[in-house]
C-alpha positions in Angstrom: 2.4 -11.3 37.5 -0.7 -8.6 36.9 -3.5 -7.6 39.4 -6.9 -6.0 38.6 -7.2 -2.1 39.7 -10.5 -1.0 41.0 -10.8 1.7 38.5 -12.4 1.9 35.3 -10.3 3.0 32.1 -11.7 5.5 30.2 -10.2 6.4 26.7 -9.1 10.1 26.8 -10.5 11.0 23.4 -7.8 13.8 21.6 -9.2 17.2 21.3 -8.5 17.2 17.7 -5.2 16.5 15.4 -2.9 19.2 15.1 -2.4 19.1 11.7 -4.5 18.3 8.6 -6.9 15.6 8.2 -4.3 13.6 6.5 -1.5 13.6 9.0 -2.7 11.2 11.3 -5.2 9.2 8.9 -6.0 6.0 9.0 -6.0 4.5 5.7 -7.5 1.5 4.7 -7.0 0.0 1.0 -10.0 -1.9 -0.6 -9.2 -4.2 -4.0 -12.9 -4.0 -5.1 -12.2 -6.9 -7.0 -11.8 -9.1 -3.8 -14.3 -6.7 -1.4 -18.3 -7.4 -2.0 -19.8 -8.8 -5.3 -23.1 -7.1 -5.3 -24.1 -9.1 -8.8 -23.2 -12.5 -8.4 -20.9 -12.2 -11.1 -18.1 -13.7 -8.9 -16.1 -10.1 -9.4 -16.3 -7.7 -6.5 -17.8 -4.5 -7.4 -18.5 -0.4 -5.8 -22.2 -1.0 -5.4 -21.7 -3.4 -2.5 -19.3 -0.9 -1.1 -21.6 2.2 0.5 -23.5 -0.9 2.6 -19.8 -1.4 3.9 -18.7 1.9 5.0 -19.8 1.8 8.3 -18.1 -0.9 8.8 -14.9 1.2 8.3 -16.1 3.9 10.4 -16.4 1.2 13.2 -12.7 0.5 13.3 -11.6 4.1 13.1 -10.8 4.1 9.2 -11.2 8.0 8.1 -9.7 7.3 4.8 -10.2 4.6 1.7 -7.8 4.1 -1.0 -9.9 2.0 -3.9 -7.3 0.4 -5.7 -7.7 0.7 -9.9 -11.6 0.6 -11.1 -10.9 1.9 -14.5 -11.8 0.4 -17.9 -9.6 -1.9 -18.6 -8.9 -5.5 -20.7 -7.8 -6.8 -17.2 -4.6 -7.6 -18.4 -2.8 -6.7 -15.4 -6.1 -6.4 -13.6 -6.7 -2.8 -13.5 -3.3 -1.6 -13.9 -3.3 -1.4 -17.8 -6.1 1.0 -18.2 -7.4 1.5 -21.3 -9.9 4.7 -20.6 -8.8 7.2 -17.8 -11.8 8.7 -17.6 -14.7 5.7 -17.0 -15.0 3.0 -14.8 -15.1 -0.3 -15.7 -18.3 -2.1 -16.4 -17.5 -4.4 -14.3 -17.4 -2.6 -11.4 -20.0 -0.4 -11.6 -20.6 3.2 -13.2 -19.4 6.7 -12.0 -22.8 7.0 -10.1 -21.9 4.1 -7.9 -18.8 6.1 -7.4 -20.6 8.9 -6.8 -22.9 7.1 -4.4 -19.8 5.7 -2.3 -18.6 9.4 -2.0 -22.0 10.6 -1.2 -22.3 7.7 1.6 -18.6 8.2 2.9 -18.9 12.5 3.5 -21.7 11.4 6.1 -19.1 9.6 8.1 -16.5 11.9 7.1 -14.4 9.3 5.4 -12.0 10.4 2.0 -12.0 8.5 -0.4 -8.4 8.0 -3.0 -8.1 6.0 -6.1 -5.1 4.7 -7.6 -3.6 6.9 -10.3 -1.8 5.0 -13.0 0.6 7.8 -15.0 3.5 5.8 -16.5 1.8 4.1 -19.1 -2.0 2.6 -20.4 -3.1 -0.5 -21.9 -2.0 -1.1 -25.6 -6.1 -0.8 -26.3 -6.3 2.5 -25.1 -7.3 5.4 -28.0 -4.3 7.2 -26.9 -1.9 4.2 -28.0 -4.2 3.2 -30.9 -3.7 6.9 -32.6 0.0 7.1 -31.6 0.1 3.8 -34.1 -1.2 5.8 -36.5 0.8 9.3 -35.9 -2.3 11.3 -35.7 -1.6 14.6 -35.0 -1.1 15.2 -31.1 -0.5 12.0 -30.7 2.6 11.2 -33.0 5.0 11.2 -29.6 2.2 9.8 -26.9 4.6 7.2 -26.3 7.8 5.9 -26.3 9.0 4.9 -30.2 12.2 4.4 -31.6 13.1 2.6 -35.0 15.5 0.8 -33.6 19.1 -0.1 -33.9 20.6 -1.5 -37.4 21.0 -4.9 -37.2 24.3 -6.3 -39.0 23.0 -9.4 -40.0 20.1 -7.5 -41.8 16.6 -7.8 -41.7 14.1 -5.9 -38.9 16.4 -3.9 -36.5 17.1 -4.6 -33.1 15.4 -3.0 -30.0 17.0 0.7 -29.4 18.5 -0.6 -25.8 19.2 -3.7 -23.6 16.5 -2.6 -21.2 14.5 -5.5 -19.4 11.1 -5.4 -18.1 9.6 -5.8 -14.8 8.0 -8.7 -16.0 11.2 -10.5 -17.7 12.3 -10.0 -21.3 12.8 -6.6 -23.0 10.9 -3.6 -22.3 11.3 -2.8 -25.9 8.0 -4.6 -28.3 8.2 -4.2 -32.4 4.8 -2.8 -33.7 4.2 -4.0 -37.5 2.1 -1.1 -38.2 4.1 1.6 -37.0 7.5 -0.2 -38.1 9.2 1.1 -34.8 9.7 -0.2 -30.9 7.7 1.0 -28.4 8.7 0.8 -24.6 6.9 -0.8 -22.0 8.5 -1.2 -18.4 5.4 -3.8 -17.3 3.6 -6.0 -19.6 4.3 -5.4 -23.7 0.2 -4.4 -23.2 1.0 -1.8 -20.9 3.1 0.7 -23.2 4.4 3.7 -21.1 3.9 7.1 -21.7 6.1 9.6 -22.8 6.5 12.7 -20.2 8.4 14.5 -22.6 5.7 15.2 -24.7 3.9 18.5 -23.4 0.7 16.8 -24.8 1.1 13.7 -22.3 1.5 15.9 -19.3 -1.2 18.3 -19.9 -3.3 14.9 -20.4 -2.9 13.2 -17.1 -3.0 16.7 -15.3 -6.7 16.7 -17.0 -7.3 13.1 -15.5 -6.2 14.3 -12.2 -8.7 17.2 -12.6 -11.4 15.4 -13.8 -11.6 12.6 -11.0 -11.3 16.0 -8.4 -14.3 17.2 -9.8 -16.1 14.1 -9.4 -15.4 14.2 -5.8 -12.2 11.9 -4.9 -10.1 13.5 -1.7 -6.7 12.5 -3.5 -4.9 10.0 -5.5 -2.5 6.8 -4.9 0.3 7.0 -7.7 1.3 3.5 -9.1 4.5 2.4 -10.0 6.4 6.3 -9.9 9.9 5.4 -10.1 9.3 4.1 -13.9 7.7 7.6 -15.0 10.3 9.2 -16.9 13.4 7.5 -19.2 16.9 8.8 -20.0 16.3 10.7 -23.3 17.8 9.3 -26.5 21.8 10.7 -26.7 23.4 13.1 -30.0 22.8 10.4 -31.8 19.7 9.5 -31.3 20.3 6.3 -29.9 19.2 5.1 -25.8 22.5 4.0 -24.2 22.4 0.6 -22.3 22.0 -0.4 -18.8 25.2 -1.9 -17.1 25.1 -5.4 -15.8 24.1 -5.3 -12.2 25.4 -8.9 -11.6 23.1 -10.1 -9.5 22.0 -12.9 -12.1 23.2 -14.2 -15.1 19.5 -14.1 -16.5 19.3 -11.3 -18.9 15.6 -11.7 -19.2 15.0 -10.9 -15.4 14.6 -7.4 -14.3 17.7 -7.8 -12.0 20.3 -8.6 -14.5 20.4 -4.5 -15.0 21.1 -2.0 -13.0 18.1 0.5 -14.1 20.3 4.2 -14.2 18.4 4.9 -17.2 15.0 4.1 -16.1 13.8 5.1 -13.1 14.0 7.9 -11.1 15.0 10.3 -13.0 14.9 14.1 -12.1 12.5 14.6 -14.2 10.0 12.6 -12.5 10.6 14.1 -8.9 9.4 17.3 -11.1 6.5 15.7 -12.7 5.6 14.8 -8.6 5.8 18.7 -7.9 3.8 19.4 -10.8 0.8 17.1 -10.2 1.4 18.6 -6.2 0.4 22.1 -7.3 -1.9 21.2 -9.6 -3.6 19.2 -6.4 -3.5 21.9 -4.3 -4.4 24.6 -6.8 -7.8 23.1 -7.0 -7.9 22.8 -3.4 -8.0 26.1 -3.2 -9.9 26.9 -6.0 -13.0 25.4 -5.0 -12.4 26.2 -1.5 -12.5 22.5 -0.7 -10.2 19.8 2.1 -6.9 19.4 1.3 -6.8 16.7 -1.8 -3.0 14.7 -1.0 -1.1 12.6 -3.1 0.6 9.7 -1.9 3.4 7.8 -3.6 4.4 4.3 -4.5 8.1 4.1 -4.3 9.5 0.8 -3.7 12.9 2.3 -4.1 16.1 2.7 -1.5 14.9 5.4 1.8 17.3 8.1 0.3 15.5 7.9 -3.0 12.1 7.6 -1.6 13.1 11.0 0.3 12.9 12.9 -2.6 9.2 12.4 -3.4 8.6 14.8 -0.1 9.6 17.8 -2.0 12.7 20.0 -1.8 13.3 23.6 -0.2 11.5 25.5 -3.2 8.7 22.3 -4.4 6.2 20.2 -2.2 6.2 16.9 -3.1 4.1 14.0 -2.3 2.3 14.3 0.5 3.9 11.0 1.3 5.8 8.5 -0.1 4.6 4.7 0.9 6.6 3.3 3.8 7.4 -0.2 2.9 10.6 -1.2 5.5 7.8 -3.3 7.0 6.9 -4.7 4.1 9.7 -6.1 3.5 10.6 -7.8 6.6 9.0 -11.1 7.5 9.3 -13.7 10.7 13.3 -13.6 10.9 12.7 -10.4 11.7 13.9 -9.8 15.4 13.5 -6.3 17.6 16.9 -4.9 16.9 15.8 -5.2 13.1 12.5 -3.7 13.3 14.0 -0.9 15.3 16.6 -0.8 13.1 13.9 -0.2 9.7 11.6 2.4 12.3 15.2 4.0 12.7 16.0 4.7 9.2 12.9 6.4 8.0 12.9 8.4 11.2 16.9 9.4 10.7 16.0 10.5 6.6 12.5 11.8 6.6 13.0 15.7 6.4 12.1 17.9 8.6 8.3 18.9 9.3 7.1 15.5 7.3 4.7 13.0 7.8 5.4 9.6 8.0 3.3 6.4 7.7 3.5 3.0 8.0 2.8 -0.4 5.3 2.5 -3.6 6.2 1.5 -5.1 3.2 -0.1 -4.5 0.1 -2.1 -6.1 -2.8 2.0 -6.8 -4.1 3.0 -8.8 -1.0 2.1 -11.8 0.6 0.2 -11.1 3.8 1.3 -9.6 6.6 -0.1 -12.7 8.7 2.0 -15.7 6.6 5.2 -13.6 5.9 5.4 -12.5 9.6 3.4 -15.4 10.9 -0.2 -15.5 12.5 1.5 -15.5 15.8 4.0 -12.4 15.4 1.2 -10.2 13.1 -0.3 -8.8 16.3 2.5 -7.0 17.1 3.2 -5.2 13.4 -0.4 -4.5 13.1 0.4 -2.7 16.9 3.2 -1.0 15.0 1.7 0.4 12.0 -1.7 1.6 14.1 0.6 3.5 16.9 3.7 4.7 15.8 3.5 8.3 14.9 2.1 9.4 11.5 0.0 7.7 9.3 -1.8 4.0 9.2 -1.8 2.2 6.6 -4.4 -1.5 6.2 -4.6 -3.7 3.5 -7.7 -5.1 3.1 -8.0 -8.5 5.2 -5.2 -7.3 7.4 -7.9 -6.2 10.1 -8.9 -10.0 10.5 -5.5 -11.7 10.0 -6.2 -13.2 6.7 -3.4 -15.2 5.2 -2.1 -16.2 1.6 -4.1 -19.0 0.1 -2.5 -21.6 -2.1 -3.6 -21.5 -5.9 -3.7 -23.8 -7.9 -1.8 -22.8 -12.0 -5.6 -23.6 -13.2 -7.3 -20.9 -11.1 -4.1 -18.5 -11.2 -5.3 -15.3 -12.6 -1.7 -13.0 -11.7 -0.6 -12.3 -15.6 3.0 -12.0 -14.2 2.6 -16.0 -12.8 1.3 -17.5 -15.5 4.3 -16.3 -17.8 5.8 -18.2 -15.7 4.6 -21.3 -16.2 2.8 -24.3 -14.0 6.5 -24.8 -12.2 7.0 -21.4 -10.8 4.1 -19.5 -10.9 3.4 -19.9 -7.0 7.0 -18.0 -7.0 5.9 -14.9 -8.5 2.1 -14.9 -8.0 0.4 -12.2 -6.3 -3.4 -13.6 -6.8 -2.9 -15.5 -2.9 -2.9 -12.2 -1.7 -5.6 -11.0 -3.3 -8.2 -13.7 -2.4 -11.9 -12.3 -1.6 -12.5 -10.9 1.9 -13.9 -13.3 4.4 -17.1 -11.9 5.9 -18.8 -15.3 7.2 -19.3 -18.7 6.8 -21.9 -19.0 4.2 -21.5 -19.4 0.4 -17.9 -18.1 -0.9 -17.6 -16.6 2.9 -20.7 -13.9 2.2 -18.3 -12.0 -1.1 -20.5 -13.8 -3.7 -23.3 -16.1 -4.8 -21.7 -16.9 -7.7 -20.9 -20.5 -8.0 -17.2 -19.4 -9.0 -15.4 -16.6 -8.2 -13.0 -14.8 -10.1 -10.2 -16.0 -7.3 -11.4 -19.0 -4.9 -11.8 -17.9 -1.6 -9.6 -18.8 1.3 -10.9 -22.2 2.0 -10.1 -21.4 6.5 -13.3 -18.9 6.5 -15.3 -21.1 8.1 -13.0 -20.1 11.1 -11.1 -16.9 9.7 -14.1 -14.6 9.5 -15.3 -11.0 10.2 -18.5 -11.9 11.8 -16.7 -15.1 13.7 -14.4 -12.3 15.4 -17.3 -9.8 16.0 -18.6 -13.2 18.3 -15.5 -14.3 20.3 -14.6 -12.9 23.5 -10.7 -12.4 21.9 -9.9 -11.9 18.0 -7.6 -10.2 15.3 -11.1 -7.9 15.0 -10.9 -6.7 18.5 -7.8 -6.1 19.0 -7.6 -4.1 15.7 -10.5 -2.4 17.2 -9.1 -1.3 20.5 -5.8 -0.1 18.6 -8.5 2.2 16.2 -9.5 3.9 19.8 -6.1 4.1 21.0 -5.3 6.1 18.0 -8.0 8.9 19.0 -5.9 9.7 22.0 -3.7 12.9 22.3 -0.6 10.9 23.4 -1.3 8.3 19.8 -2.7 11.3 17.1 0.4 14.2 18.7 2.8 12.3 21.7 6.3 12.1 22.1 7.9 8.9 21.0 10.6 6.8 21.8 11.9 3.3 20.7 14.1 0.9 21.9 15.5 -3.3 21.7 15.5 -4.5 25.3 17.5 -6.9 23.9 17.6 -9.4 20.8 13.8 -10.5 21.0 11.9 -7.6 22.6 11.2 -4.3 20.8 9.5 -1.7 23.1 8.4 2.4 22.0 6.3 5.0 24.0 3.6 7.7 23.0 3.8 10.3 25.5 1.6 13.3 25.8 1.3 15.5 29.2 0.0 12.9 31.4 -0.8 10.0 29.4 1.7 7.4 28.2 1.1 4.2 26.4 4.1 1.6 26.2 4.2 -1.0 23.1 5.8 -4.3 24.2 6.7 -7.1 21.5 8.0 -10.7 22.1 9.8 -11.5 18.5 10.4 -14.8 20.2 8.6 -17.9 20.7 9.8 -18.7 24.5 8.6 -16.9 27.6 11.1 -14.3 28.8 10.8 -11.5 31.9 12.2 -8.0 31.2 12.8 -4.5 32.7 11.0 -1.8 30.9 12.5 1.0 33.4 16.2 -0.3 32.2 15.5 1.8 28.9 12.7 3.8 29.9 13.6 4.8 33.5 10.8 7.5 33.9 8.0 4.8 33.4 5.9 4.3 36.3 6.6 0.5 38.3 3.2 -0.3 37.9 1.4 -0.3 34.4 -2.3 -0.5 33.3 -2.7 -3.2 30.1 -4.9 -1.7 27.7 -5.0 -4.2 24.7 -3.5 -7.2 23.8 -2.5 -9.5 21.0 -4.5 -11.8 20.6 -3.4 -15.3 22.3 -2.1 -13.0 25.0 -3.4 -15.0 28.4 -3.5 -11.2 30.0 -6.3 -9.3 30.4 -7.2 -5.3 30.1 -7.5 -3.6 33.0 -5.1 -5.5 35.1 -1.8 -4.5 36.2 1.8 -5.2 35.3 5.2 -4.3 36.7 7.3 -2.8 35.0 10.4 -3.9 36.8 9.5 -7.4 36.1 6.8 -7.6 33.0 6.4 -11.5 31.7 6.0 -11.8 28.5 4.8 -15.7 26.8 6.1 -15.9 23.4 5.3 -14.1 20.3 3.3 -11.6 23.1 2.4 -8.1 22.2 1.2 -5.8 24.7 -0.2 -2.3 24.6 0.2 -0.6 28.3 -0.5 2.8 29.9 0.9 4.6 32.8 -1.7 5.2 35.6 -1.0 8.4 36.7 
């Protein structure tokens, strides 16, 4: 059972992170399309943004990662850009961007935006004059004529290479008369990095957005960046069967040798590093850091960190939590904590993703009863936070309809699998409150329908009540100010199958993180893995259907737990 101390907690606030500004951030990612519609126009745009940043500075956010605002036809929604250099109407202009940045410096928030290097929208005027062979541009992207075809007639595509998004990454242009490559969407054609003209271009966009004012960058989709160069011949060889599936139009009937990861994209990293950091110190500014999307096995991932003579990324995503859902038990998630912790070399940062704009939500892949405790996880494990937008709240995947399905990659699928492969249900507009479209929009229709549980799933209903996802995200944002949270010590350990436990220690000051992976009640022994733990412990925050109370104490000899409980606890002396 717990008791109530007659003392009053205080939060020890940290004298200040040992690092950079970046090593212990808490990172928050906004999909503007889905944030605050300023224009009734049913699309989330920047201008309602600056009104909002407060609101990130209230739950400890120091760091906001605006996911693609580019021009674009909106084929993939942002991700096939057609002009690297302007935002999309839309959206807003660059002085709303400027305005954001000019609004975040007063609360000393960074702000990121994605960067999309391995390819552009087929309407971009890069593409458009690589059709054409204009000079500079003759080798923008990736052509090839094409293998003979025996039976005669147009020739075949140079490789067996599939597509992300099914069918061959290879497209015939009538103009041109050759193939051009495309690893996403045959309207996102990729780049070609072996062109000295492609990588001087994109180091421009990097400089460009710098110069505006952006703290750093987001890199989509690295892994695709660079292909196997054609052979003596001049011919791409083929990707061996991975047999996984017999479907040679899905992405997993290969295995990808030839297409991703190649060493010459760990390069292009270390180039886009210095060129990062050069400005940096040019213009005597913050450090500008570059994070990586690498949904790729942990020893691969690795590499994006650098080597003994190149800094990397200043990160690679961490997705091992992103990938687990609810049959996920303690030994598991120690087991996915373990491995990054057991590859990450030495002196690194490491950070932690729950979901994304890519995944379902971390609420209905985990459950809304076990999301307290990974939320716990990503906010106090050691390194870096990472919060998709809605995550703070506990919002969950919507069901959509085909009809209002917007996800380009769904509706190729047709009305009888889309919801397989749809990402649009986690991309739903943010639930403020409970008027119209949950305060996002007045528009009448919105570009994705809004969740329809916001009249009780909502920011300002969780400001209100006494307990919420809000307020306990909120008390894990002051937790991570402490010394023992920003620089402790840390262990981690399975009591047993159901209950996965890990301590911040610094001096003094320890906190103890407690989660109940099942759904029954269960009593354990902290002190039978962590024997230097005080007996009695102080709770500092809870999950949220927790029946315990801060301030109160616990044994630690014999804690009860109900099920699906998540505890945050500190030492008293």
């Amino acid at each position: 059972m717990f008791k109530l101390v007659s003392v009053i907690f205080f939060i020890i606030m940290a004298s200040g992170c040992h690092g950079d500004w970046w090593e212990t951030m808490q990172l928050y990612q906004i999909y503007p399309r889905s944030f605050l519609d300023s224009d009734g126009d049913g699309i989330g745009d920047l201008k309602g943004i600056p009104e909002r940043l407060s609101y990130f500075d209230d739950i400890g956010v120091n760091a906001v990662w605006l996911s693609p605002i580019f021009v674009s036809p909106m084929k993939d929604f942002g991700y096939d850009i057609s002009d690297f250099y302007k935002i999309a109407e839309e959206y807003g202009t660059i002085d709303d961007l400027k305005r954001i940045l000019t609004e975040a410096k007063k609360l000393d928030i960074k702000i990121l935006l994605d960067f999309v290097p391995n390819h552009s929208s087929d309407q971009c005027e890069w593409f458009q004059k690589s059709i054409r062979k204009e000079p500079g541009f003759e080798n923008f992207y990736v052509w090839h004529p094409g293998r003979e075809n025996p039976a005669g007639g147009r020739r075949l595509p140079p490789s067996n290479w599939v597509s992300v998004f099914r069918n061959s990454a290879w497209t015939w242009h009538p103009v041109r008369q050759e193939y051009y490559l495309h690893q996403f969407l045959p309207e996102q054609p990729d780049l070609n990095y072996r062109d000295p003209n492609v990588v001087a271009e994109m180091k421009n966009v990097l400089r460009f957005w710098l110069s505006v004012g952006v703290d750093g960058f987001r890199v989509d989709a690295i892994p695709h960046l660079v292909e196997v160069d054609v052979d003596a011949t001049g011919n791409y060889p083929d990707e061996p069967l991975s047999g996984a599936t017999d479907d040679e139009n899905d992405y997993s009937y290969l295995e990808h040798i030839h297409t991703r990861e190649r060493e010459e994209t760990f390069s292009m990293v270390y180039d886009w590093r210095k060129t990062l950091d050069d400005y940096a110190s040019e213009t005597q500014t913050s450090s500008k850091v570059l994070l990586m999307e690498a949904m790729s096995d942990v020893d691969i991932v690795m590499q994006y960190y650098g080597n003994a003579t190149h800094e990397g990324a200043h990160f690679p995503f961490n997705f091992l939590l992103a990938f687990l859902n609810k049959e996920a038990k303690a030994n598991k998630l120690k087991q996915s904590i373990d491995e990054w912790f057991s590859k990450i070399p030495e002196g690194r940062v490491t950070n932690w993703v729950a979901g994304n704009h890519d995944q379902p939500r971390l609420a209905t892949r985990y459950g809304p009863e076990r999301s307290d405790g990974v939320v716990m996880m990503a906010m106090l494990l050691p390194g870096v936070s990472v919060t998709y937008q809605g995550e703070e709240i506990g919002m969950e995947n919507f069901y959509l309809s085909y009809e209002d399905t917007q996800d380009p990659q769904a509706c190729k699928d047709g009305p009888d699998m889309y919801n397989i492969t749809s990402r649009d249900p986690a991309r739903t507009p943010f639930q403020w409150n409970t008027t119209k479209n949950s305060g996002f929009s007045d528009a009448d229709k919105t570009w994705l329908p809004v969740a329809d549980n916001y009249l009780t799933l909502n920011l300002d209903s969780q400001l209100k009540a006494p307990a919420s996802a809000y307020k306990m995200y909120e008390a894990l944002a002051q937790l991570r100010r402490t010394e023992a949270i920003q620089n402790g010590s840390f262990q981690i350990e399975a009591l047993n199958d159901d209950v996965l436990v890990f301590t911040r220690t610094s001096g003094f000051e320890t906190y103890v993180v407690v989660i109940n992976t099942d759904k029954d009640n269960l009593t354990v022994n902290l002190r039978s893995k962590f024997p230097n733990l005080d007996n009695d412990l102080i709770i500092s925050t809870t999950s949220v259907k927790s029946p315990k109370i801060p301030g109160f104490v616990v044994s630690a000899n014999n804690l009860e737990l109900v099920g699906y409980e998540a505890l945050v606890l500190r030492s008293i002396s």
